[in-house]
Backbone bond lengths (Angstrom), bond angles and torsions (degrees), N, CA, C in turn:
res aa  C-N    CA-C-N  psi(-1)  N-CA   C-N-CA  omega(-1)  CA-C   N-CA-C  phi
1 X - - - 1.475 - - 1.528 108.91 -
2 X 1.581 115.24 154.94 1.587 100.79 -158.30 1.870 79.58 -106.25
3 X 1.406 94.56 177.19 1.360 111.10 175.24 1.612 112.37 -58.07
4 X 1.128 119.33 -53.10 1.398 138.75 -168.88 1.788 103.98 -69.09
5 X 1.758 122.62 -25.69 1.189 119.06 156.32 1.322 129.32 -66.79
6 X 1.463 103.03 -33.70 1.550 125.22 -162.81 1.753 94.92 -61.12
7 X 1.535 107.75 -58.26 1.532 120.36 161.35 1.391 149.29 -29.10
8 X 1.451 85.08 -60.90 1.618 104.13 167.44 1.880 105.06 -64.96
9 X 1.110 137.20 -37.52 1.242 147.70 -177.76 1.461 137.54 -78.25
10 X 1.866 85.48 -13.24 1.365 116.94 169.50 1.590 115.32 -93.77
11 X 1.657 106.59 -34.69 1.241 87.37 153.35 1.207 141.55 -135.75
12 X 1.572 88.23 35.23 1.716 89.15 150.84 1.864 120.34 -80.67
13 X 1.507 103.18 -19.23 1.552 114.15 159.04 1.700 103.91 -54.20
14 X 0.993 121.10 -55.94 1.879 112.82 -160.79 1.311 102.32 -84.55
15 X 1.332 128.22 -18.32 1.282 126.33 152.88 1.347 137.34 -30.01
16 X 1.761 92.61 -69.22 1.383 134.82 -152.98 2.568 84.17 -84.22
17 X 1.019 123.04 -36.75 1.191 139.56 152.85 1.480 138.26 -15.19
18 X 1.739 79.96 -73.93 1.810 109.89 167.54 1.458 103.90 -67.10
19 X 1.258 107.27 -83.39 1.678 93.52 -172.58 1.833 112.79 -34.94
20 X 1.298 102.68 -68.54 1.933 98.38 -179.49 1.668 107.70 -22.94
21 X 1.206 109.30 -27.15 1.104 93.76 -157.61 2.024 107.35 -111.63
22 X 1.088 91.96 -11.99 1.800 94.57 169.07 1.420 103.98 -96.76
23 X 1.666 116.19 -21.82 1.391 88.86 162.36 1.492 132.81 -73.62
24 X 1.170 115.78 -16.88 1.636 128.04 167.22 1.374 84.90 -65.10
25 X 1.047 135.61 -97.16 1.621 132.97 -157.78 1.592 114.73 -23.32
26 X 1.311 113.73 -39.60 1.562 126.06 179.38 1.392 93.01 -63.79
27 X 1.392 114.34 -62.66 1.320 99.33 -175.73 1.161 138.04 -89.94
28 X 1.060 105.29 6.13 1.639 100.82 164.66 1.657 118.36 -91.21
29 X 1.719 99.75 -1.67 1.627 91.59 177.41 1.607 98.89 -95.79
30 X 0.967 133.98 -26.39 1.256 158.79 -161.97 1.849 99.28 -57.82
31 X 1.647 102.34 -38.71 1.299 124.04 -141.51 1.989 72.81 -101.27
32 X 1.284 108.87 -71.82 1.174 91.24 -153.71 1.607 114.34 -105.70
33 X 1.231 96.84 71.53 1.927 121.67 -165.17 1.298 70.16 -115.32
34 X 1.860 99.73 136.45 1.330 120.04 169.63 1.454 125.69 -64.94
35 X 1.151 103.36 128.66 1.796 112.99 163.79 1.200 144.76 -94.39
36 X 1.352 144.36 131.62 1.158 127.20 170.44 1.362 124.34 -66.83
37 X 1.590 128.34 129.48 1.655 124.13 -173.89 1.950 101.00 -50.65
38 X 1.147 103.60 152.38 1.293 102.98 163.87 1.653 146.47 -43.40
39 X 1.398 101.22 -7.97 1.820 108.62 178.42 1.352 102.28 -100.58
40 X 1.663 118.06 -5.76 1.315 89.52 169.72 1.520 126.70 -103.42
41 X 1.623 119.36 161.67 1.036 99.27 -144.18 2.135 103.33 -142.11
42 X 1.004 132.71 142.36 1.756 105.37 179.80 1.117 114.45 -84.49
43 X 1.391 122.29 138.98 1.715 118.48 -147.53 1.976 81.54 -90.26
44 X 0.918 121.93 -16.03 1.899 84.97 169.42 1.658 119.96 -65.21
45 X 1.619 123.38 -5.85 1.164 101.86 165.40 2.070 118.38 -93.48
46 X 1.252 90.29 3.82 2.138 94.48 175.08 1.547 102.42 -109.05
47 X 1.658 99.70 -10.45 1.820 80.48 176.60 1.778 89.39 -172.64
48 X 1.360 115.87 88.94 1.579 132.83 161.35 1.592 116.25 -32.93
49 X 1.768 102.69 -38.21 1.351 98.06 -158.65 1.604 111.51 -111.22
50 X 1.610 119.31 24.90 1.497 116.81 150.84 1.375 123.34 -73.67
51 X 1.233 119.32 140.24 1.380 101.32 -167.16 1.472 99.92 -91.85
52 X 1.601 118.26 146.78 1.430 141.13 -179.14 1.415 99.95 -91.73
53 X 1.755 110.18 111.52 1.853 96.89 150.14 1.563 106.39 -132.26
54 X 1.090 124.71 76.05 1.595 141.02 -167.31 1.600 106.05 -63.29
55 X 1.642 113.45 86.87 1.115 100.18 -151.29 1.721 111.08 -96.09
56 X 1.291 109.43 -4.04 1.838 127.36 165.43 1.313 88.59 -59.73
57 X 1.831 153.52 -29.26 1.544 124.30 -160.25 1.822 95.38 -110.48
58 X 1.609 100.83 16.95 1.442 98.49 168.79 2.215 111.48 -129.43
59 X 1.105 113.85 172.73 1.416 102.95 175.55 1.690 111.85 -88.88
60 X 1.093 93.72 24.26 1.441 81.74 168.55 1.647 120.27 -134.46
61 X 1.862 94.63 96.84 0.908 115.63 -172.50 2.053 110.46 -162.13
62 X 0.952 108.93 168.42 1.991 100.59 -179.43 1.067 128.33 -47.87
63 X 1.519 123.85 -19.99 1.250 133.79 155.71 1.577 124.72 -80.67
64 X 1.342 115.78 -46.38 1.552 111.55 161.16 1.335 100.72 77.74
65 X 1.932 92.44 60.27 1.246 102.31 -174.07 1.123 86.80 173.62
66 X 1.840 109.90 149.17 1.709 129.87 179.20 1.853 92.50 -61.60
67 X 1.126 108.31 149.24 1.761 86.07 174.17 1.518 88.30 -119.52
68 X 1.800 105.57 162.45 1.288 127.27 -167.78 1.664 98.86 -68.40
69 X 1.783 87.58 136.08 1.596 93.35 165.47 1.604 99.43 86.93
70 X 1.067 129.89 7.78 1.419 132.73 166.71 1.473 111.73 -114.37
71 X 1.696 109.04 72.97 1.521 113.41 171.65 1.563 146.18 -46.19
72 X 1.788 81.08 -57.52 1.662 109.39 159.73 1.830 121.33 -100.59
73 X 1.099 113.77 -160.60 1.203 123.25 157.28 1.182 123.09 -143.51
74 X 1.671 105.34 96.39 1.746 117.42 -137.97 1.750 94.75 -148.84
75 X 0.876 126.62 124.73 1.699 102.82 160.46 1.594 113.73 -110.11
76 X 1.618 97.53 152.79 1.797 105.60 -168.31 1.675 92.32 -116.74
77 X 1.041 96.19 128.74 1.303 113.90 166.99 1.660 120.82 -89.71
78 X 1.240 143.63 -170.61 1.661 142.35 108.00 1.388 89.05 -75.20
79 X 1.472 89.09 152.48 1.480 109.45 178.34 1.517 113.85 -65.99
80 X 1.509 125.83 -39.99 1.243 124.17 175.79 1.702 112.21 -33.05
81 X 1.621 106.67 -49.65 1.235 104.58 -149.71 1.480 81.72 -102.19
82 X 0.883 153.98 13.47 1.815 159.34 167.22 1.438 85.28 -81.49
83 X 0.945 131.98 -43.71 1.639 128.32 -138.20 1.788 89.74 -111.48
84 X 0.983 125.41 -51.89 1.759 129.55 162.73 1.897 110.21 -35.88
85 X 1.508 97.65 -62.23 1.414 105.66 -176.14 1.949 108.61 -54.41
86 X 1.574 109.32 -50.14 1.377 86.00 -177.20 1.523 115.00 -74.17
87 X 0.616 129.09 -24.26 1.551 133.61 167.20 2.066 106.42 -47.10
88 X 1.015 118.97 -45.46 1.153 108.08 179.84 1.328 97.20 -100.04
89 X 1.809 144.40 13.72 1.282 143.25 127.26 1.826 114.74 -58.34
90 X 0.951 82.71 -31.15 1.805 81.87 179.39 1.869 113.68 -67.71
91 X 1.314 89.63 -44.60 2.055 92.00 177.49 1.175 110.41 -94.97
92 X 1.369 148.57 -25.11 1.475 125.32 131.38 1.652 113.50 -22.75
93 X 1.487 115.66 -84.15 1.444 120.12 -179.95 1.762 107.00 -8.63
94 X 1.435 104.69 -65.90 1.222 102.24 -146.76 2.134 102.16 -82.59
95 X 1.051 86.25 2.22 1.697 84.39 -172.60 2.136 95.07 -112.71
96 X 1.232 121.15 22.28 1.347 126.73 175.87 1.432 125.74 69.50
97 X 1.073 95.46 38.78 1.561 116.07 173.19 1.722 127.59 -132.42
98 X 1.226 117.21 173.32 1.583 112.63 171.07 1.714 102.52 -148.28
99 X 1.087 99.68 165.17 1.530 100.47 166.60 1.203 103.31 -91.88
100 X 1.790 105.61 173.09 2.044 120.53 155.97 1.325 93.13 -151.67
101 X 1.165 101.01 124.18 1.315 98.53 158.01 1.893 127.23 -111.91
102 X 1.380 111.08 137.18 1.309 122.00 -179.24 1.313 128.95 -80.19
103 X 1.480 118.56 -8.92 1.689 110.88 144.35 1.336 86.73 -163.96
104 X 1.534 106.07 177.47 1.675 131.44 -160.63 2.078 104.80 -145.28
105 X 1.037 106.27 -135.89 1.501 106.57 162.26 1.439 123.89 -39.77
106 X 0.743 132.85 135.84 1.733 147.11 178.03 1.297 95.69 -121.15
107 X 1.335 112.38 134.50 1.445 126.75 158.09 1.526 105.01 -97.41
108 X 1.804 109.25 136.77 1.171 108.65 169.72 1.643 151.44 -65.84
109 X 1.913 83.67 14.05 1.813 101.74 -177.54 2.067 93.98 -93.58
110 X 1.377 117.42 -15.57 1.578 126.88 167.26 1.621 105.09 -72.39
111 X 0.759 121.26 -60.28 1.909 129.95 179.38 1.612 92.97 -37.04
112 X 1.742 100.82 -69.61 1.982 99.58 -176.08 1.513 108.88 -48.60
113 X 1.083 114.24 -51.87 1.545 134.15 -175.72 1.978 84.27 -39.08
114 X 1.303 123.27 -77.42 1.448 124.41 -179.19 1.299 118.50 -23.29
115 X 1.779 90.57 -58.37 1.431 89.40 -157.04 2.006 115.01 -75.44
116 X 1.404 96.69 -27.03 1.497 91.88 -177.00 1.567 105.12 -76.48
117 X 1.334 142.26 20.04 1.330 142.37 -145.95 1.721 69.90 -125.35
118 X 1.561 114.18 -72.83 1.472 100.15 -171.06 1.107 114.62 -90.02
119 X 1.017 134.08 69.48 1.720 146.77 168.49 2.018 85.89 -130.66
120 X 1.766 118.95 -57.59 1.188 106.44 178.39 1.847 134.77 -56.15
121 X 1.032 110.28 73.95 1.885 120.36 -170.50 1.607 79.06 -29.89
122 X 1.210 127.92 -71.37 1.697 111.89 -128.36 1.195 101.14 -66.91
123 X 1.302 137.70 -26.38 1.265 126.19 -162.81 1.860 105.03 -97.55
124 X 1.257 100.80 110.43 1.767 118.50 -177.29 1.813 90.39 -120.02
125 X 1.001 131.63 16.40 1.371 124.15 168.10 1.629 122.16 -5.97
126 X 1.657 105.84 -62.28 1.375 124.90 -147.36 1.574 77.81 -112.43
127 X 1.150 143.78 -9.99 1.496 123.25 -173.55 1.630 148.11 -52.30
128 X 1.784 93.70 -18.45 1.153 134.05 174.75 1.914 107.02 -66.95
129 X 0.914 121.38 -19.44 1.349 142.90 -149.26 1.452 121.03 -124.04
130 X 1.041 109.10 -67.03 1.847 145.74 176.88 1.457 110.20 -78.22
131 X 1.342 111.58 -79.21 1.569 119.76 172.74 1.591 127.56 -130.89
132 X 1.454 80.53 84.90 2.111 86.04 -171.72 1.489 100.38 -76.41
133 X 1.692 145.91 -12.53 0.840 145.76 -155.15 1.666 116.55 -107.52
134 X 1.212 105.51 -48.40 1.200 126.48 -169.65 1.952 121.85 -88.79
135 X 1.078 107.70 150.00 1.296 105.64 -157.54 1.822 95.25 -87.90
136 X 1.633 130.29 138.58 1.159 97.84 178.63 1.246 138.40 -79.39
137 X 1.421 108.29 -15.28 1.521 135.15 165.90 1.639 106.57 -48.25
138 X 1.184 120.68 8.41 1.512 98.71 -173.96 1.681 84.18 -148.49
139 X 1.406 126.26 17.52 1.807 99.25 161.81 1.045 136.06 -59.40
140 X 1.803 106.34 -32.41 1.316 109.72 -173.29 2.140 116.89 -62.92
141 X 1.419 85.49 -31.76 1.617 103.41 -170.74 1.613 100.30 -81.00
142 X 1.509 128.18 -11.14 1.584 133.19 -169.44 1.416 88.49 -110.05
143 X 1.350 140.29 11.06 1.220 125.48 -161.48 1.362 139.19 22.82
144 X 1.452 103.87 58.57 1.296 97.75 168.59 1.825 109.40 -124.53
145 X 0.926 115.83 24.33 1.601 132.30 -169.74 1.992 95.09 -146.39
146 X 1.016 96.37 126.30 1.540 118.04 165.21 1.003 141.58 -147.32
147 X 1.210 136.51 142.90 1.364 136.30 -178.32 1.753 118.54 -46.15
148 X 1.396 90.97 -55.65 1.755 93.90 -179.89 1.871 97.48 -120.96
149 X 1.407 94.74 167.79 1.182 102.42 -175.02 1.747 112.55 -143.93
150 X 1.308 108.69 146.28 1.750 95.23 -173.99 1.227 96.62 -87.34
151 X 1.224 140.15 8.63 1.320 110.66 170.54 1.699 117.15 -79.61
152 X 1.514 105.68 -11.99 1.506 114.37 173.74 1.736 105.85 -63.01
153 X 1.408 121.44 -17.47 1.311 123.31 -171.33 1.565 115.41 -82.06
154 X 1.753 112.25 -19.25 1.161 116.72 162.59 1.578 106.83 106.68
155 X 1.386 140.61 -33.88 0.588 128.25 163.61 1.829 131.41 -100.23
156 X 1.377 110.02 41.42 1.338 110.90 -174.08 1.875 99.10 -147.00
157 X 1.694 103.41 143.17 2.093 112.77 -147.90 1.269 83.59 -161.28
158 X 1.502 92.11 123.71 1.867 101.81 146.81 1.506 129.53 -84.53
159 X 0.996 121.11 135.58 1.312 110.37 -165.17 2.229 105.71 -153.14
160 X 1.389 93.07 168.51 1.781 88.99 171.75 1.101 113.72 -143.73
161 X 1.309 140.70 -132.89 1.130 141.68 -165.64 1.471 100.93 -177.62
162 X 1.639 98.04 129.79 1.634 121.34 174.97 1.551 111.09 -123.24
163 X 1.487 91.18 147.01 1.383 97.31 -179.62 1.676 128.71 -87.02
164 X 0.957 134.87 113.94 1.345 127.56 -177.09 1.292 128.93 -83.54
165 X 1.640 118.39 138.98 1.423 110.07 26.80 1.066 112.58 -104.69
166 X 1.765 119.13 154.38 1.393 125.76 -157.02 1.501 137.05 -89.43
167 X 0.938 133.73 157.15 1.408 124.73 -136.49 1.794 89.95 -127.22
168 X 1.569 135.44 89.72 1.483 105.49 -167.44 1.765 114.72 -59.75
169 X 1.199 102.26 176.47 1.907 123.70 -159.95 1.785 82.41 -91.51
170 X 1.333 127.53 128.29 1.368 122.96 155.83 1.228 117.74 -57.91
171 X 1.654 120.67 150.84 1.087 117.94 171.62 1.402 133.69 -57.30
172 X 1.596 129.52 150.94 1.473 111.49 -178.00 1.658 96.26 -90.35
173 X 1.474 111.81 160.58 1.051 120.61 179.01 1.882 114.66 -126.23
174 X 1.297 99.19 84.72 1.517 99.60 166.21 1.465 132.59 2.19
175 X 1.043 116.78 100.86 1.801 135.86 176.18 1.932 102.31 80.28
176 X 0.939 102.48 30.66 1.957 109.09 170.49 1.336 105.33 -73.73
177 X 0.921 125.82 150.39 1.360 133.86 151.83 1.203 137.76 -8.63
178 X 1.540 145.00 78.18 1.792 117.29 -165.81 0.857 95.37 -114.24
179 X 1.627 95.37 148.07 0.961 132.77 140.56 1.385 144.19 -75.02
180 X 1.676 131.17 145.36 1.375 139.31 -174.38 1.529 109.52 -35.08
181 X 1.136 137.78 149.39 1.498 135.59 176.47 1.791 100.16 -83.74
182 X 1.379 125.99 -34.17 0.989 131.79 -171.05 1.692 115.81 -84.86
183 X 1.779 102.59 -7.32 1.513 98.10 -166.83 1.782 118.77 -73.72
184 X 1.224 143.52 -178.60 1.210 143.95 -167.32 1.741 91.25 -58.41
185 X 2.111 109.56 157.92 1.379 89.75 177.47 1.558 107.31 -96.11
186 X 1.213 148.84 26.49 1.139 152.42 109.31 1.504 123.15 -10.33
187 X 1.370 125.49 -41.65 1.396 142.92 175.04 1.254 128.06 -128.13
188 X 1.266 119.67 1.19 1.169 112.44 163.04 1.533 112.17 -89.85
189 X 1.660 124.74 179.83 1.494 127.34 167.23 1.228 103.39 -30.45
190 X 1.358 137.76 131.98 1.291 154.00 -157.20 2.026 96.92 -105.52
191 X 1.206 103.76 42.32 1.490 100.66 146.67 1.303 151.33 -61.42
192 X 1.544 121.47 122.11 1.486 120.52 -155.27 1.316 128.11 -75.38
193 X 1.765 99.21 29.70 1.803 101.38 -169.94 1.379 94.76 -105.95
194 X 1.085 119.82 151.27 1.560 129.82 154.35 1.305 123.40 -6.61
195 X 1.385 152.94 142.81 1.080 163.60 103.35 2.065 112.15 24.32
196 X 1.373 122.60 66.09 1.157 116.40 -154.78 1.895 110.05 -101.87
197 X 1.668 92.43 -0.54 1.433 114.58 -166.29 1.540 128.42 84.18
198 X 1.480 130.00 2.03 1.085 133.06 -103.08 1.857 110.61 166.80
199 X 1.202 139.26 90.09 1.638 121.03 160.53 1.136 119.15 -52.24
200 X 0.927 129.98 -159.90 1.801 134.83 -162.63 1.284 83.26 -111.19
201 X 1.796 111.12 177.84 1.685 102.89 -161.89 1.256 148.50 21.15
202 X 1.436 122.69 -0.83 1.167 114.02 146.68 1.274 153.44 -0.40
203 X 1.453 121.00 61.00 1.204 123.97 171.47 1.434 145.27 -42.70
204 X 1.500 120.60 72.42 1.774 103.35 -127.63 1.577 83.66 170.49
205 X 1.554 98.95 117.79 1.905 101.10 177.98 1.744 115.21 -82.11
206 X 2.015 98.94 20.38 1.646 95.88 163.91 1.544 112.41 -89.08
207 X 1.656 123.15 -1.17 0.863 127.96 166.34 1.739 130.96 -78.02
208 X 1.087 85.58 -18.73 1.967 97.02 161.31 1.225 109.57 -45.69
209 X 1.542 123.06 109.91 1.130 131.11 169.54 1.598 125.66 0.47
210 X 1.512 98.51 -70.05 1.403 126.20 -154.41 1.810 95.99 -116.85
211 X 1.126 140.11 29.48 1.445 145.53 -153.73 1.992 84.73 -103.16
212 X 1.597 87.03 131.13 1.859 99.34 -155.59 1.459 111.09 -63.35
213 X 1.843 116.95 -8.67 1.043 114.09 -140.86 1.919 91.51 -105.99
214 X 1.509 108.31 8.82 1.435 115.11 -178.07 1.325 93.40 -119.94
215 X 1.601 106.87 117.57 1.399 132.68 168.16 1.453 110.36 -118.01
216 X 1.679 97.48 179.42 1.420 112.36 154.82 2.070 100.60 67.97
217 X 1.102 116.09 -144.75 1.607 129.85 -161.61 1.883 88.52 -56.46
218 X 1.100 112.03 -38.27 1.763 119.95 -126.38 1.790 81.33 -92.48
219 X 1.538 124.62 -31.47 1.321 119.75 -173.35 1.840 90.65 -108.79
220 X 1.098 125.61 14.04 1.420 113.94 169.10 1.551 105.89 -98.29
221 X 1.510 115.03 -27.83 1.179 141.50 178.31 1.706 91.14 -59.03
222 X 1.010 128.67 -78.32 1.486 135.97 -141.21 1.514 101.17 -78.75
223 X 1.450 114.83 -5.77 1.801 125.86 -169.17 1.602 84.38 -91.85
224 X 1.075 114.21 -70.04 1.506 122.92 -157.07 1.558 91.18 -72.99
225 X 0.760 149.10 43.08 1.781 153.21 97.73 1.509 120.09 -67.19
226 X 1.666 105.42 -72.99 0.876 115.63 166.01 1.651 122.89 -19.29
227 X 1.384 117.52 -90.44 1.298 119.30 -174.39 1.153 119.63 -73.07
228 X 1.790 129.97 11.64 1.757 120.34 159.24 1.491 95.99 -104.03
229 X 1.487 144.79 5.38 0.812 145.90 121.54 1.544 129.19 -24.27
230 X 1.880 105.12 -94.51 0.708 104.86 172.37 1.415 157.20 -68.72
231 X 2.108 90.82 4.96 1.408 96.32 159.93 1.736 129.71 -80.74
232 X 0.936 78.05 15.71 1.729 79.48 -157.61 1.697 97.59 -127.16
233 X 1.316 107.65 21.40 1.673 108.45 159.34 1.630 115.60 89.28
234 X 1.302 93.04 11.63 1.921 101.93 165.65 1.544 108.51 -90.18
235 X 1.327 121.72 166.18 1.338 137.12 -178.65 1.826 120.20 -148.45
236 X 1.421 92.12 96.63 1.477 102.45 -173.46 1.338 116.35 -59.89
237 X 1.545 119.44 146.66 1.404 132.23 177.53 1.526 103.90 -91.42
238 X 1.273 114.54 123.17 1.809 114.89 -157.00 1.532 104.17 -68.88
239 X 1.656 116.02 -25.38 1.379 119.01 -151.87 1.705 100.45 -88.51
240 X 1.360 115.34 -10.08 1.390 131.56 -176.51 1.587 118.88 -146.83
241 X 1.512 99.63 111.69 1.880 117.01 174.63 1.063 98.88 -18.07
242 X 1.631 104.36 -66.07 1.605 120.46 -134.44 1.862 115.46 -91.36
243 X 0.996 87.66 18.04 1.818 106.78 -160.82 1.234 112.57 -100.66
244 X 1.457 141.56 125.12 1.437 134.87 -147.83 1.623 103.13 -167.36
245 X 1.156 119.25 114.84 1.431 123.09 158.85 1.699 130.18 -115.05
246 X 1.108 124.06 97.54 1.509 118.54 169.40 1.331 117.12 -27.71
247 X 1.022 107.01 140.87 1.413 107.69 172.95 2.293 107.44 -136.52
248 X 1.169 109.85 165.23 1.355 136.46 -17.96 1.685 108.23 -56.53
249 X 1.254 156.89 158.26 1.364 166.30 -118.43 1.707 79.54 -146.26
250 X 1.458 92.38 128.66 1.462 110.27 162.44 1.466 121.51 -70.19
251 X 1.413 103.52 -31.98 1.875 95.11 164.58 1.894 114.66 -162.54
252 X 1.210 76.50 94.92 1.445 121.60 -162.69 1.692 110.31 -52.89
253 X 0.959 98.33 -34.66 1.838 118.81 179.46 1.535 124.26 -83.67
254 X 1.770 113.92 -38.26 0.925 124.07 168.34 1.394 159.20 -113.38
255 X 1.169 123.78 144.34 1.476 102.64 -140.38 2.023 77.59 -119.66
256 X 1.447 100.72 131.76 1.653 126.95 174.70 1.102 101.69 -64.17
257 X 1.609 112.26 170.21 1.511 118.81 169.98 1.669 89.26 -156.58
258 X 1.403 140.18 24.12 1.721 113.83 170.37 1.344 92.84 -89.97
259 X 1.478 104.08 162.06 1.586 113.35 -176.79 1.398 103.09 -67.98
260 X 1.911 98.17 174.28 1.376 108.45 164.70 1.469 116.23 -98.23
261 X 1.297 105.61 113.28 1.388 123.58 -177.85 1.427 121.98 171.56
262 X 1.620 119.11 123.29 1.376 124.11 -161.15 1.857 121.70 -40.48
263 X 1.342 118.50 -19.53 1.373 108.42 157.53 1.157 142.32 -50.91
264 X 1.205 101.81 -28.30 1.651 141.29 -166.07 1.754 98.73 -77.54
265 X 1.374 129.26 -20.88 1.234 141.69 -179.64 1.347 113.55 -109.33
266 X 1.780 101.76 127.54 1.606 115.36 -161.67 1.611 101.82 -67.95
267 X 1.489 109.97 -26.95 1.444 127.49 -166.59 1.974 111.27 -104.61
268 X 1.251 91.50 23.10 1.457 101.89 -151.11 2.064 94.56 -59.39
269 X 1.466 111.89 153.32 1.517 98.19 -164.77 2.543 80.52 -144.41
């Protein structure tokens, strides 16, 4: 055998090597890429007609930024509370309304995504918007930044209510102008939900559900959520309108981490 065979054969050996061996790597990530358990489920197949505006898989949100672990723009429910929600889509429906909701499942690589966002002081990007009031050095201690979150548990979504028939929300456009979350809804982000007193995330104790200083349309608005909600076995978070957990919670202890995106579903359709 000549030298120049010996070579060529050597590396078609280290060749032939590498791949063997990134294909194990493919598959072993392949293998142990997170899943969702089987009950959970994306509520457009238990109910098509809530409207989706998943606003963590867009930048317009307090971070001002796609946030990690938001693939699609999809929300996953457990089915319990997939199956709760259209049910209180059904009596909205019939009284001229619909829901949307603005997020669902959280994966716990979004929570980190949070938390290192407010650990960074300099960056107030979205503050103008999100939190014109509040200092950012102190969310974690105002609770509005946390380590864990129940929405990683699967059954807990912010969401609002629009009136039909529906008018879509214009797109946001990166570095525009913001406005206060709390300002009149005339001037604030021109979102197509109801009159709630309040934008979504709202950093700001006028967002307390029941906070005395929201009357009139804007607290009749936030009732008639409230109570087709809470008849139907949800349990509002007082410090936020838009904040909703089923209860009893199919798994109450643990908080997920596969992304959001239909692979991620055992039942995925």
């Amino acid at each position: 055998m000549t030298r120049l065979s010996r070579g060529l054969r050597g590396l078609v050996t280290a060749l032939a090597t590498v791949l063997a061996v990134t294909a194990v790597c493919v598959t072993a990530e392949a293998t142990t890429r997170p899943k969702a358990p089987g009950d959970f489920v994306a509520l457009r197949t238990v109910d098509p007609t809530i409207i989706q505006e998943m606003r963590y898989s867009t930048r317009h949100n307090f971070v001002g930024e796609r946030i990690d672990g938001y693939r699609q723009p999809l929300c996953i429910l457990t089915r319990p509370a997939a199956e709760a929600l259209h049910r209180a889509q059904t009596k909205l429906r019939r009284a001229g309304y619909t829901l949307k909701v603005y997020d669902c499942y959280r994966p716990q690589r979004a929570v980190n995504h949070f938390v290192r966002w407010a650990k960074d002081l300099d960056d107030q990007a979205m503050k103008g918007e999100f939190y014109p009031n509040v200092d950012k050095g102190r969310l974690f201690d105002d609770g509005y930044i946390a380590a864990k979150s129940g929405h990683s548990r699967g059954s807990t979504l912010d969401l609002t209510v629009v009136k039909l028939p529906t008018r879509p929300t214009r797109p946001y456009h990166p570095g525009e102008p913001l406005v206060p979350c709390y300002a009149p809804k005339d001037r604030r982000f021109p979102d197509n939900s109801v009159d709630m007193g309040t934008g979504f995330d709202c950093f700001d104790t006028l967002a307390h559900t029941l906070d005395p200083r929201i009357q009139g349309e804007q607290r009749a608005n936030r009732l008639l959520l409230k109570n087709t909600l809470e008849g139907l076995g949800f349990v509002n978070l007082a410090e936020e309108w838009w904040h909703y957990t089923f209860k009893p919670e199919p798994y109450p202890d643990t908080y997920f981490d596969f992304p959001v995106s239909s692979p991620s579903l055992t039942n995925s359709k």
